[in-house]
C-alpha positions in Angstrom: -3.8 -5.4 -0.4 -7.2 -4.3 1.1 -9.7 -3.8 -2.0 -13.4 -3.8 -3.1 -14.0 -6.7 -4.6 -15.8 -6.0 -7.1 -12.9 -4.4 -10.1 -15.8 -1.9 -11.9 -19.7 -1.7 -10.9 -21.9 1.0 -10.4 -23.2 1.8 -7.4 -26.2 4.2 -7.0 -24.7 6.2 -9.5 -21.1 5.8 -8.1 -18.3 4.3 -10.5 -15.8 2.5 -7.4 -12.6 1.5 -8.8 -10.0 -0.1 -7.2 -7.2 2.2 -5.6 -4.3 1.6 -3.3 -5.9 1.8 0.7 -4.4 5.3 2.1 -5.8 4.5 5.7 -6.3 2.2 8.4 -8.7 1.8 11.4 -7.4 0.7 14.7 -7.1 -2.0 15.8 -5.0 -3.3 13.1 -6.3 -5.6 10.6 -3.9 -8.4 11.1 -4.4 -12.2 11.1 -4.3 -12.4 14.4 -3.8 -15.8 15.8 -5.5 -18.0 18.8 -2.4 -18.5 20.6 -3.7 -17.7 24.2 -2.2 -20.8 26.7 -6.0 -21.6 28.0 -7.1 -24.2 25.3 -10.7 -23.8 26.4 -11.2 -20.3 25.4 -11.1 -19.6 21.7 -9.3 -16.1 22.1 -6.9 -14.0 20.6 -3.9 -13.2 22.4 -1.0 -10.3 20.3 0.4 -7.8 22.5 3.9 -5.9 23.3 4.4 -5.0 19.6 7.7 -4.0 18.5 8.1 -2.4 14.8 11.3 -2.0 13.0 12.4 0.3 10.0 15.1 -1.6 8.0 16.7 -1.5 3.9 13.2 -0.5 3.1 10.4 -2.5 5.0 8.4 -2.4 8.4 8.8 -5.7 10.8 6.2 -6.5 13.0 6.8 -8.8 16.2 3.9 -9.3 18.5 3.6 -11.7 21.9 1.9 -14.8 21.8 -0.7 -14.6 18.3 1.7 -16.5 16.5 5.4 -17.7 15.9 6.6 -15.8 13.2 6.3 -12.4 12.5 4.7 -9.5 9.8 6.2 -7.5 6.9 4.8 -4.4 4.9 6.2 -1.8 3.0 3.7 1.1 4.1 2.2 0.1 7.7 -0.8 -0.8 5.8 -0.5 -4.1 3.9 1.3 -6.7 6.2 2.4 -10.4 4.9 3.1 -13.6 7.8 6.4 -14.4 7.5 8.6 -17.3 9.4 11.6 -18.0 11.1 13.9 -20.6 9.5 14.0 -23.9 11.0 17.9 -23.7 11.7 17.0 -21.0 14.9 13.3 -21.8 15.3 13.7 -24.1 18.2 16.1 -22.5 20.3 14.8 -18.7 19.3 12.0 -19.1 20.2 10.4 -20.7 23.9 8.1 -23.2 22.3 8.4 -23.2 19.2 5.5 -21.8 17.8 4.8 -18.6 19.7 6.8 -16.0 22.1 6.8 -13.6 24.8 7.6 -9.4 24.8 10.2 -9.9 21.8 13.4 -7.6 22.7 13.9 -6.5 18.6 16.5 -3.7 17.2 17.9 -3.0 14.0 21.5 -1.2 13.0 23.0 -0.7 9.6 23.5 -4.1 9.0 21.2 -6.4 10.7 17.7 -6.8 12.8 18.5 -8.4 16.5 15.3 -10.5 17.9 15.6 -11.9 21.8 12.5 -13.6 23.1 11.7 -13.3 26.7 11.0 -16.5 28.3 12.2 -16.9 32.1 12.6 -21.0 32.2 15.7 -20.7 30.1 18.9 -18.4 30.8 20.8 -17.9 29.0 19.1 -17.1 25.8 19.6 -17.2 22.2 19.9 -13.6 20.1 19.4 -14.2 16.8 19.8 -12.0 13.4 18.9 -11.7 9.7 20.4 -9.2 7.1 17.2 -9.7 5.1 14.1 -10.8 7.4 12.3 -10.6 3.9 13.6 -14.0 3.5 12.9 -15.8 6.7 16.0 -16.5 7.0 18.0 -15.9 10.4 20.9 -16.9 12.1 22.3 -17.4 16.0 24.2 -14.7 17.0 25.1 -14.4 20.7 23.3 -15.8 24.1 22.4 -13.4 27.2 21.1 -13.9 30.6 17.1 -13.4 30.7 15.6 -10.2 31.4 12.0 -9.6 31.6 10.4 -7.8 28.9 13.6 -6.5 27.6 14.2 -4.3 25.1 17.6 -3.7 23.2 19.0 -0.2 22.5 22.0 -0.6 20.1 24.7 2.3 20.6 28.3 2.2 19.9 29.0 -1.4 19.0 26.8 -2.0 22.4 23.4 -3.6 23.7 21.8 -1.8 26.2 19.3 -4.3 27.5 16.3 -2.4 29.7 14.5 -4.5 32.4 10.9 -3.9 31.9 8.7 -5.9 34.3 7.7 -4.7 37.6 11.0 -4.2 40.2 12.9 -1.6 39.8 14.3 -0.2 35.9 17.3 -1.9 35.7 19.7 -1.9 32.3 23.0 -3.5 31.5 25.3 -3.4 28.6 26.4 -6.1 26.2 29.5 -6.1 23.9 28.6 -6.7 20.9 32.0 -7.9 19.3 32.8 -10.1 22.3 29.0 -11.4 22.6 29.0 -11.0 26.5 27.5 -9.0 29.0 30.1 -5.8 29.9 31.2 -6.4 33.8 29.8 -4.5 36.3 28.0 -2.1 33.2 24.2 -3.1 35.6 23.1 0.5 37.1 18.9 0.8 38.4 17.5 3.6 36.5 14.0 4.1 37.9 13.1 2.7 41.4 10.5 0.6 42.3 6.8 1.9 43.0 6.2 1.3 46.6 4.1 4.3 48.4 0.8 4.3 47.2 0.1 7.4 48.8 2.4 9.5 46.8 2.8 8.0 43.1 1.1 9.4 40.0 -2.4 8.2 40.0 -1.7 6.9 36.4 0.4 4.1 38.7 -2.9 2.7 39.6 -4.9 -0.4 39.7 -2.6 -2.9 38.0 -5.7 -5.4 37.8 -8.1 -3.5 39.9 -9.7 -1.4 37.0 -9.8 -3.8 34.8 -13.4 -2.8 32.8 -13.8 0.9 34.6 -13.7 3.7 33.0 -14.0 6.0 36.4 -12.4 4.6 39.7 -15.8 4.9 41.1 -15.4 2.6 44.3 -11.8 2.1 43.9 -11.7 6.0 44.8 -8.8 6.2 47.8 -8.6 2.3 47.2 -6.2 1.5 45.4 -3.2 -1.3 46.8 -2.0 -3.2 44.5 1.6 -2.4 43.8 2.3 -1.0 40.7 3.7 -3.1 37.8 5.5 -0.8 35.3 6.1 -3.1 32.2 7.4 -3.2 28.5 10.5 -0.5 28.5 11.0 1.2 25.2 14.3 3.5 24.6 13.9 6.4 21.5 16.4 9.0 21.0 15.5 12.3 19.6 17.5 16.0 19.3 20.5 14.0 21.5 18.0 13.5 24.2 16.7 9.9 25.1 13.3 8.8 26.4 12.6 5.9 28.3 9.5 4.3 28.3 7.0 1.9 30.6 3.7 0.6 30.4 1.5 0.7 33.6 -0.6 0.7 35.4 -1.1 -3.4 33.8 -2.4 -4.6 30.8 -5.6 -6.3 31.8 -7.4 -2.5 31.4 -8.3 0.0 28.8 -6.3 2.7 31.1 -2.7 0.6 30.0 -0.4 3.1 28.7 3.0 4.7 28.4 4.8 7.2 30.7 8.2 8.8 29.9 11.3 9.5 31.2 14.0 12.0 29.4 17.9 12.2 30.2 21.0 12.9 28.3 22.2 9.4 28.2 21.1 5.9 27.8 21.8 5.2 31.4 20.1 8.2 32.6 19.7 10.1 34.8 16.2 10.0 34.0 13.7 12.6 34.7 9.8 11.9 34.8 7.6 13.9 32.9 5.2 16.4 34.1 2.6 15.6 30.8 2.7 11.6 31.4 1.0 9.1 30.0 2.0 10.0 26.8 -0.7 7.7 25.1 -4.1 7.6 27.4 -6.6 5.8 25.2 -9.7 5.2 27.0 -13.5 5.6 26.6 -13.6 4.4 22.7 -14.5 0.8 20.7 -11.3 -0.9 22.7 -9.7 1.3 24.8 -5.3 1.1 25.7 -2.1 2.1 24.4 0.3 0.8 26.5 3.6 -1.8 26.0 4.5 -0.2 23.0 7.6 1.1 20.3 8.5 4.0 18.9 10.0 4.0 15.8 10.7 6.4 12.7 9.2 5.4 9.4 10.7 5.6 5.7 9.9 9.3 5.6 11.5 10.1 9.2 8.0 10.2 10.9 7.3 8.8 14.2 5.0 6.4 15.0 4.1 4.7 18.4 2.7 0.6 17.9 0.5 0.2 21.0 -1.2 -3.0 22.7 -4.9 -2.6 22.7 -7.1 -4.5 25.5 -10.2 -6.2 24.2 -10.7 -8.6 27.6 -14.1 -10.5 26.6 -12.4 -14.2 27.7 -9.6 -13.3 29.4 -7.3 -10.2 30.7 -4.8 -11.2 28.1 -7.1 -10.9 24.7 -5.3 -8.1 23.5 -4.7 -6.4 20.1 -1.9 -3.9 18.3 -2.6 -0.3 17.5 -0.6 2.3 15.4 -0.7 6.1 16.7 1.4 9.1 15.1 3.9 10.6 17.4 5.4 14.0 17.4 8.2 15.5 19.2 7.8 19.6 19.9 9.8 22.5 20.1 10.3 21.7 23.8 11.1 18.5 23.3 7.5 17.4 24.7 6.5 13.7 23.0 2.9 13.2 21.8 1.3 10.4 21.1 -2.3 11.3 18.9 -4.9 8.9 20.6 -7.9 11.7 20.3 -9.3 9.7 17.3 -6.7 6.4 17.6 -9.7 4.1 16.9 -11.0 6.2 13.7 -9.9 6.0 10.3 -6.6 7.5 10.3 -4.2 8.3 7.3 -0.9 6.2 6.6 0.9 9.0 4.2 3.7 7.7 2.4 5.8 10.5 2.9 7.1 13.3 5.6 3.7 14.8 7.4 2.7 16.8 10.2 0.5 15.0 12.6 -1.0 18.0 13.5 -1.8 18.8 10.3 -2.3 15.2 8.7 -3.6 12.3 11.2 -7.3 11.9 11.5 -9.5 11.5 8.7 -12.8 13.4 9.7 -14.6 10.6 9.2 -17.1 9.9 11.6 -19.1 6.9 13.1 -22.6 6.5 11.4 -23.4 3.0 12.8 -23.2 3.9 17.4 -26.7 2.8 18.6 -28.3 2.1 15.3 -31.2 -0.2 14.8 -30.0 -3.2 13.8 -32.0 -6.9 13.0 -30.8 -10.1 12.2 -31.2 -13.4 11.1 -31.4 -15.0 14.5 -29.4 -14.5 17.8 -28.2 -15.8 21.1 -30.2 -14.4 24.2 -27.9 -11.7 25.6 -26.3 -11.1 22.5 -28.8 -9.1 20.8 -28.2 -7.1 17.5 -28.3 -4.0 19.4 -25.1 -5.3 20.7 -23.1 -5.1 17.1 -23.8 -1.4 17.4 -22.7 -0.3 20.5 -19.1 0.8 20.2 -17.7 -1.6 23.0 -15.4 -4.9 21.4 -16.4 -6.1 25.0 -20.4 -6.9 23.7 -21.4 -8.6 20.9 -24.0 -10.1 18.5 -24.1 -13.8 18.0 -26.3 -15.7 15.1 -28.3 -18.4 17.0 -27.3 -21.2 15.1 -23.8 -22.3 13.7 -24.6 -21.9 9.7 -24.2 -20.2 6.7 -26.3 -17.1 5.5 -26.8 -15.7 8.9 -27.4 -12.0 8.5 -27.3 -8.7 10.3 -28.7 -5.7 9.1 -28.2 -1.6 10.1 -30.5 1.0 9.7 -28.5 4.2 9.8 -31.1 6.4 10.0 -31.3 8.0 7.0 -29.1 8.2 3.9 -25.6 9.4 4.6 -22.2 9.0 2.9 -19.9 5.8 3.8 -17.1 6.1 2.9 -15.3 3.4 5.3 -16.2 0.0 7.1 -14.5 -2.0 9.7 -16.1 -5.2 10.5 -15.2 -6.5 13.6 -15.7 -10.6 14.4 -15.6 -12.5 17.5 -15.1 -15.9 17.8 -18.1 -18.4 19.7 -18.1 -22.0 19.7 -14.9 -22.6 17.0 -13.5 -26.0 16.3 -10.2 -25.5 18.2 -9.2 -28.8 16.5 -9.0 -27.0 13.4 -5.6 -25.2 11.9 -5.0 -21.8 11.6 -5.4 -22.1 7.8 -8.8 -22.1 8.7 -8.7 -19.3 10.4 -10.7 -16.9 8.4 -13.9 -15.3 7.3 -15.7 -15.2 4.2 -19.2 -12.9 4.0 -20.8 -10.5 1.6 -21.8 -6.9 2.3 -24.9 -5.3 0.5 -26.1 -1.4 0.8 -29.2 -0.1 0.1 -31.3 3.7 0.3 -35.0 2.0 1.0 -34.1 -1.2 2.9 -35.6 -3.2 -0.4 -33.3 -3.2 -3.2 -30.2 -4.1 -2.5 -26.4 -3.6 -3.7 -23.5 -6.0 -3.2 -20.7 -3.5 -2.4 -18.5 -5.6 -0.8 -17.8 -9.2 -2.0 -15.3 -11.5 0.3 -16.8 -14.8 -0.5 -13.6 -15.6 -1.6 -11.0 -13.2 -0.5 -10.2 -14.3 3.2 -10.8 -11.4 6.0 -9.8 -11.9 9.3 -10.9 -10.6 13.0 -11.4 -6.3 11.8 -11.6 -6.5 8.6 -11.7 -3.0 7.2 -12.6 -1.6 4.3 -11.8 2.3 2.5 -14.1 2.8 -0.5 -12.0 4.8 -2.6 -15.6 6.8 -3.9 -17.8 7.1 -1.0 -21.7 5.8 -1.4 -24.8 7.2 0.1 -26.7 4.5 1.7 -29.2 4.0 4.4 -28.9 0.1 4.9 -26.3 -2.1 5.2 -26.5 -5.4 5.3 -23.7 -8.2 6.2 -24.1 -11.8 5.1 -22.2 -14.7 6.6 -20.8 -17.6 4.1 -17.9 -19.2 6.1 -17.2 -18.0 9.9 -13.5 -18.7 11.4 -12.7 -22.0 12.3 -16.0 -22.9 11.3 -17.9 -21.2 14.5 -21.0 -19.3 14.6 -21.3 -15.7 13.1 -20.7 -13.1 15.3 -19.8 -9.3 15.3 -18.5 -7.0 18.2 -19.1 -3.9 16.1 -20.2 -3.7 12.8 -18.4 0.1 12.2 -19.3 2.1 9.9 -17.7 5.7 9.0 -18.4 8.6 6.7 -20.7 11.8 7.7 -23.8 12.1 8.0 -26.6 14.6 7.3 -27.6 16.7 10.3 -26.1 19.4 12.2 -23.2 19.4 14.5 -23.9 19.3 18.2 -23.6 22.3 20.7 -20.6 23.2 23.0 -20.5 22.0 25.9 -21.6 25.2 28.5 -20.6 25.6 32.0 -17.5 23.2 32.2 -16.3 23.2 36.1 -13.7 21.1 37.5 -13.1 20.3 41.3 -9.8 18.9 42.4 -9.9 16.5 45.2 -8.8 18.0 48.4 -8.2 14.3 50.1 -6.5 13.2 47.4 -5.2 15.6 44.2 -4.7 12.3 42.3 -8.3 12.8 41.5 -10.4 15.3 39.9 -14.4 15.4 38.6 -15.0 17.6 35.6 -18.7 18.6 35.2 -20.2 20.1 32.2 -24.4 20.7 30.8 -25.5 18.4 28.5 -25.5 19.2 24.6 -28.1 19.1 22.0 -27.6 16.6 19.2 -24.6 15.3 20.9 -23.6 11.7 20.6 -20.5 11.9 23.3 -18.0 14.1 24.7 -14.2 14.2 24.7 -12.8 15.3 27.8 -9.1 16.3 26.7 -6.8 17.9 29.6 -3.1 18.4 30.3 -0.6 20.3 32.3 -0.4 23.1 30.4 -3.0 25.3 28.4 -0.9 23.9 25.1 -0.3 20.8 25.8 -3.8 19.3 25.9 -2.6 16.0 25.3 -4.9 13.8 27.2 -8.0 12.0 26.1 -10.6 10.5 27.6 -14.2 9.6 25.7 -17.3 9.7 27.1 -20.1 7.9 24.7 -23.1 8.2 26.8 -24.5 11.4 25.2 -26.7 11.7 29.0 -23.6 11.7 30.8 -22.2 14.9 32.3 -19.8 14.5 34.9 -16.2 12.1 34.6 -13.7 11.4 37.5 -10.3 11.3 36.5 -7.7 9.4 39.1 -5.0 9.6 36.8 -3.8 12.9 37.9 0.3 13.8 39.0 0.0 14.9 42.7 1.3 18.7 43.0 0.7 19.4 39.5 -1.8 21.9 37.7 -3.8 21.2 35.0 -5.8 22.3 32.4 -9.5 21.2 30.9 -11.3 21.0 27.9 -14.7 19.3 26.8 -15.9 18.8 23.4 -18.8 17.1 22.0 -19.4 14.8 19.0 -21.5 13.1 17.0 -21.9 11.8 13.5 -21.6 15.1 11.8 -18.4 16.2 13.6 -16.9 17.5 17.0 -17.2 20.6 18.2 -14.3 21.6 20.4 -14.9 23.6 23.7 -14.5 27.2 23.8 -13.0 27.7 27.7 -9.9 25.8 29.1 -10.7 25.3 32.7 -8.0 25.2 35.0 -8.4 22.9 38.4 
């Protein structure tokens, strides 16, 4: 469980006592692992999350960060657990990590498949209580690339996900074999570049872009849909990729709908269902849906952090809503903000964000020493993709902020980044140790947060049950992660702060392409006190359910080349800062 250290002090006339964490902050603060195949670079490598609901508890089951898998009992607070040894080495490819898990739960028992394609057929294994680590062999399929099992009537249906065409086959449970002749193609393959959804594009080709800039009418690399995901809701089903490929912050989900698990499926006019991009990371693609304790429904997302390598990646949890009409929504608008985690039956549209806001973008920060290029400008910048390094590998290193003022904290995420670890070194030494000290004058200091002895790993993040008003924070190193230097990506802090909200964005215009509808620029005039826009947009007036985040507060124009050709849509543009957001007042149609 996340505390403050410290049981009882006072803090600049604040008594902070130790409470249960109600929130968390994308991405989540897991111990992710260095399991990435390049031994060279240090990086962490956890994608294609799966999450199942079963006698109680949450299971976790990620690619590649490590071999086992997670448990928590409110999405917050998640424990390593481990396969037994009697399925361990023919579960699981190499026996130590594994690739786009196929995992599903019934009444009775939790399924896990892992997707390898050097051995067919595979190994399904179960477990009536995963709490134990103990598991057992079950049945073997045939191979199928990132599967994913959809249990219905004493069958599997097994979903192809990678690239080709969305194929799906059945498996009899009580016999353990695949159903004859049950293989029927429910989505074809992408092969007209000229006529697919723009969100199809640039597999690889966007990779760091947030506009398609000089890719505009560029684009040819076939799209790759990836990581099916089957959901039932009100007796319909939706079916689920990720594209356009998960080297990008633009990876996300579109959805299909049909009346039965082997279609026919329909493509929806308000897809992708989770856009994520402009924010700290960026992504929300490869992912599960799944109902909670409380019959809510959440989405578990891959998150792109690409600093080493395309495949550094991370998990994020979003809230998801089904309407009225059946629409599904996934709530990405503030997916990188403290969000709550209620432990019981919410609203998303009621309950979901916080209100917290960022304090710490483009603060003044100074430090102990750095690396050239990796100033400590860079540890405030909202982008995982920069960061601050400490010149020399040692303890004590320091960074400090300078918010600007006093304001109320109320959260912190600190975010590491691993340079020059010992890779010879095990994963129990994977961890952080530091000390976090506030202060109102930049002279006398506080310790408010004390993990010189509690182990915090790659975004650590902290909710202060009382908030503090502070104007300095400072971070202090005393162990960094497998003994490398001390580095940050983003040192995040949340809370509100004490000036006025920015302006609405005036004269918002948007101009379709008329080479190539796939595209559209939205324009709007620049607003006082702003620190970013949020450009939110969908196919109809209510159903806004696109977002896209702009942080340069000078910027005033974004292309958008993730339209549906043939359909209408609808605009909005609000602006932010660290006192709020101020939504737009005029939906702008293109």
């Amino acid at each position: 469980m996340k505390r403050i250290s410290l049981l009882l002090f006072v803090l600049l006339g604040f008594s902070i006592l130790v409470e249960a964490q109600k929130t968390i902050c994308n991405p989540l603060d897991l111990s992710y692992g260095c399991g990435g195949k390049d031994a060279n670079k240090p990086y962490r490598e956890c994608a294609d999350p799966v999450i199942v609901t079963f006698k109680g508890k949450y299971y976790l089951f990620t690619t590649q960060d490590r071999g086992g898998y997670r448990m928590s009992d409110d999405l917050i607070h998640w424990k390593d657990m481990e396969f037994s040894d009697n399925v361990r080495k023919d579960a699981i490819a190499d026996g130590t990590h594994y690739v786009a898990p196929a995992v599903a739960a019934d009444s009775n028992y939790v399924y896990f498949f892992d997707f390898n394609g050097k051995r067919s057929p595979g190994l399904i294994i179960r477990s009536s209580d995963p709490s134990t680590g103990k598991w057992e062999p079950f049945g073997k399929i045939r191979m199928s690339a990132d599967p994913h099992f959809w249990i219905e009537n004493g069958k599997i249906y097994v979903y192809n996900g990678l690239g080709g065409p969305g194929e799906c086959f059945e498996y009899d449970m009580q016999k353990k074999e695949v159903i004859p002749q049950s293989q029927s193609i429910l989505r074809p393959r992408i092969t007209n570049m000229d006529t697919c959804a723009g969100y199809h594009f640039g597999q690889h080709e966007l990779a760091r872009e947030l506009e398609a800039g000089k890719l505009k009418y560029n684009f040819k690399r076939q799209p790759c849909p990836e990581g099916s995901w089957m959901v039932k809701h009100d007796g319909k089903y939706y079916l689920q990729y990720a594209t356009p490929g998960t080297a990008s912050q633009w990876y996300c989900d579109f959805v299909l709908v049909g009346d039965n698990p082997k279609g026919p499926f329909v493509e929806q006019p308000y897809n992708p269902i989770s856009l994520n991009v402009g924010g700290f990371m960026g992504s929300a693609g490869h992912s599960c849906v799944f109902q909670d304790k409380y019959e809510n429904w959440w989405q578990v997302s891959t998150m792109w952090v690409g600093k080493y390598t395309g495949f550094e990646r991370r998990v994020g949890l979003f809230p998801v809503k089904f309407d009225k009409e059946g629409r599904m929504k996934v709530y990405t608008r503030f997916g990188e903000y403290p969000s709550y985690i209620p432990q019981k039956k919410f609203d998303p549209d009621k309950i979901n964000w916080t209100g917290w806001n960022l304090l710490s973008k483009d603060k003044e920060c100074t430090a102990s020493s750095f690396e050239k290029g990796k100033e400590p400008s860079k540890a405030a910048d909202e982008d995982i993709r920069t960061w601050w390094a400490a010149r020399y590998k040692k303890p004590n290193e320091w960074l400090c902020m300078n918010l600007g003022g006093v304001k109320t904290v109320r959260a912190i995420q600190v975010n590491f980044t691993e340079i020059e670890i010992d890779k010879n070194l095990k994963d129990a030494d994977d961890y952080n140790l530091y000390k976090l000290y506030v202060s109102k004058d930049g002279k006398n200091w506080t310790l408010l947060i004390d993990k010189s002895k509690e182990k915090a790993y790659t975004h650590d993040y902290i909710e202060l049950e009382k908030p503090v008003k502070v104007a300095y924070i400072k971070i202090e190193s005393i162990y960094s992660a497998k003994n490398g230097k001390f580095a940050l990506s983003d040192l995040r802090v949340f809370g509100e702060g004490n000036g006025k909200l920015p302006k609405r964005p005036g004269n918002v215009s948007v101009l379709r392409d008329g080479k190539d509808d796939r595209y559209a620029t939205v324009k709007w005039n620049k607003s006082q006190n702003a620190d970013g826009y949020i450009v939110q947009f969908g196919y109809r007036k209510d159903f806004l359910n696109q977002t896209i985040r702009v942080k340069d507060k000078d910027k005033t124009s974004l292309d958008i080349h993730i339209l549906i050709p043939g359909q209408k849509y609808y605009y909005r543009v609000d602006a932010y800062n660290e006192n709020g957001v101020v939504e737009g007042r005029n939906i702008v149609a293109d």
